[in-house]
C-alpha positions in Angstrom: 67.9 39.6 109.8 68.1 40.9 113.3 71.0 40.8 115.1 73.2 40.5 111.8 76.6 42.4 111.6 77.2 44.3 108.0 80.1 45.2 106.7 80.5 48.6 105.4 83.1 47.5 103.0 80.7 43.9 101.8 77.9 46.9 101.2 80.9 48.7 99.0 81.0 45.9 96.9 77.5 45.3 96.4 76.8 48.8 95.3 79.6 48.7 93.2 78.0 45.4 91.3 74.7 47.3 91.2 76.2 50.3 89.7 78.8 47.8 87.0 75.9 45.4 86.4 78.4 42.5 87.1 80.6 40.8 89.3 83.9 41.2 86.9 83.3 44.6 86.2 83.0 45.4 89.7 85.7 43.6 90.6 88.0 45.3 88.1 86.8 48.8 89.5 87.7 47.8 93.0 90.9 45.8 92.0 89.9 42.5 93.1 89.7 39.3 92.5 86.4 37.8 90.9 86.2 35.2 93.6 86.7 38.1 96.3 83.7 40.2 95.2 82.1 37.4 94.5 82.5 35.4 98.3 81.7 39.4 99.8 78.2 38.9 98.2 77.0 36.1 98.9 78.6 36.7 102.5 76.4 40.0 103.2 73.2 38.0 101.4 73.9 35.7 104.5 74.1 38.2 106.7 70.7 39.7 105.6 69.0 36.8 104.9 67.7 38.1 101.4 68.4 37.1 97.8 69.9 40.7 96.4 70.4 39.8 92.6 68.4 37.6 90.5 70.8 35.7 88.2 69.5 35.7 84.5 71.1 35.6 81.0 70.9 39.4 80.9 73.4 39.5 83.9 72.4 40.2 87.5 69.5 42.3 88.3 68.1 43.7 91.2 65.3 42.1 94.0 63.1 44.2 95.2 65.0 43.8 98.9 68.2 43.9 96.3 67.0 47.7 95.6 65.6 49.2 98.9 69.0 48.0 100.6 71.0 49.7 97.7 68.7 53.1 98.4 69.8 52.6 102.0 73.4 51.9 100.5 73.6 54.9 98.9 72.0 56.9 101.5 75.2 55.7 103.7 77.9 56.4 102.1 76.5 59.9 101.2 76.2 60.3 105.1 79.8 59.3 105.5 81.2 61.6 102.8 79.3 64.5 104.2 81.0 63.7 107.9 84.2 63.3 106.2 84.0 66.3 104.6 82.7 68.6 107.1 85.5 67.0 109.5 87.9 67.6 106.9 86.9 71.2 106.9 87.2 71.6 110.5 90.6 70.1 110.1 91.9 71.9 107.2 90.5 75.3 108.3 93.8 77.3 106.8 93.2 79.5 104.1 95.4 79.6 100.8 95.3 82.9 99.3 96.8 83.1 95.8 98.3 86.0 94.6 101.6 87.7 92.6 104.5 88.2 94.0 104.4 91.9 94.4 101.4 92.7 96.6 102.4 89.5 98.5 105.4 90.6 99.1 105.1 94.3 99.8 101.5 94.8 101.1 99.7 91.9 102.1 102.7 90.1 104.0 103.5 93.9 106.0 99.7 93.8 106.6 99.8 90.6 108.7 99.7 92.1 111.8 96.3 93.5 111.3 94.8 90.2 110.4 97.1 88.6 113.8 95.4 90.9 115.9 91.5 90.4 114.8 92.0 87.0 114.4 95.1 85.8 116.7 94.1 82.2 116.1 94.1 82.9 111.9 95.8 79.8 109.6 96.9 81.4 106.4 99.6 80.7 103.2 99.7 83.1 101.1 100.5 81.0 97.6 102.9 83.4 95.0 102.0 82.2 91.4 103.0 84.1 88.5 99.8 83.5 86.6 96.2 83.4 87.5 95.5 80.5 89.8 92.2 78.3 89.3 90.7 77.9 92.5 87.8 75.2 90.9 90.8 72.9 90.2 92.5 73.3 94.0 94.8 76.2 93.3 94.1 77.8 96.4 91.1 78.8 98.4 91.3 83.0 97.7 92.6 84.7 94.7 94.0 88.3 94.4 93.7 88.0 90.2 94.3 90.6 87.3 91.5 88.4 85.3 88.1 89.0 85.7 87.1 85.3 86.9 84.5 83.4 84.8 84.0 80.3 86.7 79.9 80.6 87.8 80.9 78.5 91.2 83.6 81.2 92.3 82.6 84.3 94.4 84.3 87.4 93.0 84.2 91.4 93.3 86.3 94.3 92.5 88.9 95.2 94.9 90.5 98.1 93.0 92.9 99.2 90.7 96.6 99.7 90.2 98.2 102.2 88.4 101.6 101.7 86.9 103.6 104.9 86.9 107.3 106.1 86.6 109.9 105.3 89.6 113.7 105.8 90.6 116.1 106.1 93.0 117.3 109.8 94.0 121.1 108.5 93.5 119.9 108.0 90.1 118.4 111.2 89.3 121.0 112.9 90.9 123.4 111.5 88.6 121.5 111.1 85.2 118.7 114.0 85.8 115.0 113.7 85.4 113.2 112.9 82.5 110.1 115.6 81.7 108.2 113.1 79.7 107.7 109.7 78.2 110.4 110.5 75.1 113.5 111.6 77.5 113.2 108.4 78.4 115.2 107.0 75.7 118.3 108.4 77.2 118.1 106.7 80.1 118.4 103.4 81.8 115.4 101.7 81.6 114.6 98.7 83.8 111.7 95.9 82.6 109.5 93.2 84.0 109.1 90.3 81.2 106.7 87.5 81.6 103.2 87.1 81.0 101.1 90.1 81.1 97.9 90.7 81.9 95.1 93.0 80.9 97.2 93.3 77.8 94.7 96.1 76.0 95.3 98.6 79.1 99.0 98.1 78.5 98.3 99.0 75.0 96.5 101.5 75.3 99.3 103.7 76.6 102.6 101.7 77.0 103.3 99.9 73.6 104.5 102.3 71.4 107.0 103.2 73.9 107.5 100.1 74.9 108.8 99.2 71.0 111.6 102.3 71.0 112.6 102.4 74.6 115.8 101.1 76.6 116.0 97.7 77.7 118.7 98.1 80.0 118.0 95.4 82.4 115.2 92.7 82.5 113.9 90.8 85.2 110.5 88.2 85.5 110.5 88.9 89.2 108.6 92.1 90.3 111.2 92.4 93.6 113.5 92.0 91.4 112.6 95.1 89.8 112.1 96.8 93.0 115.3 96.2 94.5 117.3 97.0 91.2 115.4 100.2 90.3 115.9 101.4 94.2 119.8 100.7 94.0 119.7 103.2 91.2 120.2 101.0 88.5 117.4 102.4 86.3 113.5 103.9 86.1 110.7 101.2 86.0 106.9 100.8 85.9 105.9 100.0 89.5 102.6 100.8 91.0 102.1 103.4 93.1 100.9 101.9 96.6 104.6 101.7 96.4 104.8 105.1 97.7 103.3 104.3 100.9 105.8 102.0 102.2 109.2 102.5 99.9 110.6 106.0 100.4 113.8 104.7 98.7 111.9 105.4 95.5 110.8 108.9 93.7 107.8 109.0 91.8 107.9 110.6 88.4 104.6 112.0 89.4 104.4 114.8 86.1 104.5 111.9 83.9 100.9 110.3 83.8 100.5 106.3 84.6 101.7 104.0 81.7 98.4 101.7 82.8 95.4 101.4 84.8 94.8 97.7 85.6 91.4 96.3 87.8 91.7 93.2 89.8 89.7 91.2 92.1 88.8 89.3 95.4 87.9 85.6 93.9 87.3 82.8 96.2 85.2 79.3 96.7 81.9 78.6 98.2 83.7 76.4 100.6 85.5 79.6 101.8 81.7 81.8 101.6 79.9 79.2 104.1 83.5 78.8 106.6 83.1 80.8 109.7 86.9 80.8 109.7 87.0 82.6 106.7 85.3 86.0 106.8 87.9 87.7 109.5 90.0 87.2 106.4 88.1 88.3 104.3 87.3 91.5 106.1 91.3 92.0 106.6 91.9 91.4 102.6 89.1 94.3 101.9 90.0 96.6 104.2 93.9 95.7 102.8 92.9 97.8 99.6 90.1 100.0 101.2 90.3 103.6 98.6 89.2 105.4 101.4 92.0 104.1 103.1 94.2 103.8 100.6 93.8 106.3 97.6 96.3 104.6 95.6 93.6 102.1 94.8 90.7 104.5 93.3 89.9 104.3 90.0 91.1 108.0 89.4 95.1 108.3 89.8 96.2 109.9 92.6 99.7 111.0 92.2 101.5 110.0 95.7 103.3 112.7 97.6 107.3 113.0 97.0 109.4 113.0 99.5 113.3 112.7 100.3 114.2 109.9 101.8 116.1 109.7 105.2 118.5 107.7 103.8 120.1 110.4 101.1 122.0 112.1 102.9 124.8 109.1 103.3 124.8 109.4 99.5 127.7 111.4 98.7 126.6 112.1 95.1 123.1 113.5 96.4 123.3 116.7 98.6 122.6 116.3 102.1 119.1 116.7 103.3 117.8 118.8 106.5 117.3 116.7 109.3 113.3 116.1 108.8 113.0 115.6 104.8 110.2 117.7 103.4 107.3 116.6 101.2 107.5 117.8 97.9 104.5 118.8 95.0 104.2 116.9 91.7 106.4 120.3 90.1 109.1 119.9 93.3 108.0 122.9 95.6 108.1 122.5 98.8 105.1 121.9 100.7 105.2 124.3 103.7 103.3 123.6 106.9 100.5 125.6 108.2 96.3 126.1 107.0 97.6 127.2 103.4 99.3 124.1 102.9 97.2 121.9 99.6 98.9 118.2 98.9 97.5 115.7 96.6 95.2 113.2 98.4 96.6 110.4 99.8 
């Protein structure tokens, strides 16, 4: 047969009536006619020069040329699909990183810079989902998730943990006062984020009985939602307390003690583990929620430093402020400057 021409697409078909066992059941998996796939056979056992089938009354079998070119076959169009694939890869080389709205919002999108400037050539979306995504089925490519994942091809570790403690706005303090613990609360406005939630048992644990008898003064299923409403003084809500470290429009009720601790984790593909593209990213999304960096995201609570916010003093109902606001303890002493001077960490 030297010097013949194949057709990749004539070699389609004949692996695709190896793998049927017949001429009309290939042609309906290729959505042809019968004469087509039929004419493409006996075309490329022209080109070759070699019988491929044997036609009995059992249907069409295999020669013995039939099944060393249908090894070779095979061996092709795995070659192919690897090129594709790995071209593909090249190609698509921007990361999807799935997470809720909050940290994509308020830490990983103000945290972009330091990803711009160790990788300035970086290709990233970062995917909001309300629920956990499912990067097996093409959610995304990385997953900041609140489920521990179970999927044996996904990559996964611990990045931290949140802990969901007591915020409001000093106009709303000023006006209303300060609760002192969990059952003042049910004198006040109280400000909620509905939806779906995870780790229910650590929400349990701490949160539900209150949760039954307390205010519902305003809902929302958006966690900015609840940010922006609880600092315009509207109410006091559950917000984590990274929140401290870039929100000053927000006092944390730092003597009551976290509603819930929640874990979640770095997930991601094996696609993402073997791209070279991939691991400045990574190393930007660990060092994102680093507790030596960032103590908000240790396992043991540490209650974030208050402080009054630069912008109270334009807020007639709130006293006005000296011109550098000092930091406060979790009791609301001052905390004065100089070697004596003890702050909680972080």
């Amino acid at each position: 047969m030297g010097g013949a021409k194949l057709d990749w697409e004539r070699l389609k078909v004949f692996q695709t009536v190896a793998d049927t066992g017949s001429i009309n059941a290939a042609a309906r998996a290729l959505s042809r006619s019968y004469t087509k796939v039929s004419s493409d056979l006996d075309e490329l056992e022209r080109a070759l020069g070699h019988q491929l089938f044997e036609r009995s009354h059992r249907g069409l079998e295999l020669t013995a040329v039939g099944e060393d070119i249908l090894r070779s076959a095979r061996s092709m169009a795995d070659s192919v699909q690897a090129i594709v694939e790995r071209a593909s890869e090249k190609i698509s080389d921007r990361l999807v990183i799935c997470t809720r709205e909050g940290i994509a919002t308020y830490w990983l999108a103000r945290r972009l810079p330091e990803l711009l400037s160790l990788q300035p050539d970086a290709r990233v979306f970062l995917k909001v989902l309300p629920t956990t995504p499912n990067l097996a089925d093409g959610d995304g490519d990385i997953a900041i998730q609140f489920e521990k994942p179970a999927a044996a091809n996904l990559v996964s570790r611990q990045l931290g943990w949140l802990h969901y403690i007591l915020y409001a706005a000093p106009s709303y303090l000023a006006q209303y006062g300060e609760p002192n613990a969990m059952s003042d609360l049910q004198a006040h406005q109280c400000l909620r984020l509905s939806g779906a939630e995870y780790q229910p048992e650590s929400w349990r644990q701490a949160a539900a009985a209150w949760g039954a008898i307390l205010p519902d003064t305003v809902g929302t299923d958006a966690g900015t939602v609840l940010m922006e409403a609880c600092a315009s003084g509207a109410g006091i809500a559950a917000l984590p307390s990274y929140v401290s470290q870039f929100d000053d429009r927000l006092t944390p009720l730092t003597h009551i003690k976290p509603l819930a601790t929640l874990r979640f984790w770095l997930t991601y593909t094996e696609r993402v583990r073997s791209m070279e593209a991939s691991q400045p990213v990574l190393h930007w999304i660990r060092s994102c929620f680093d507790p030596v960096r960032h103590p908000c995201f240790r396992e043991v609570y540490v209650p974030p430093q208050r402080r009054m916010p630069a912008g109270v003093a334009a807020n007639d109902t709130v006293p006005a402020t000296p011109e550098r606001a000092p930091f406060l303890t979790a009791d609301g002493r001052p905390l004065l400057p100089g070697p004596q001077t003890t702050s909680a960490e972080g």
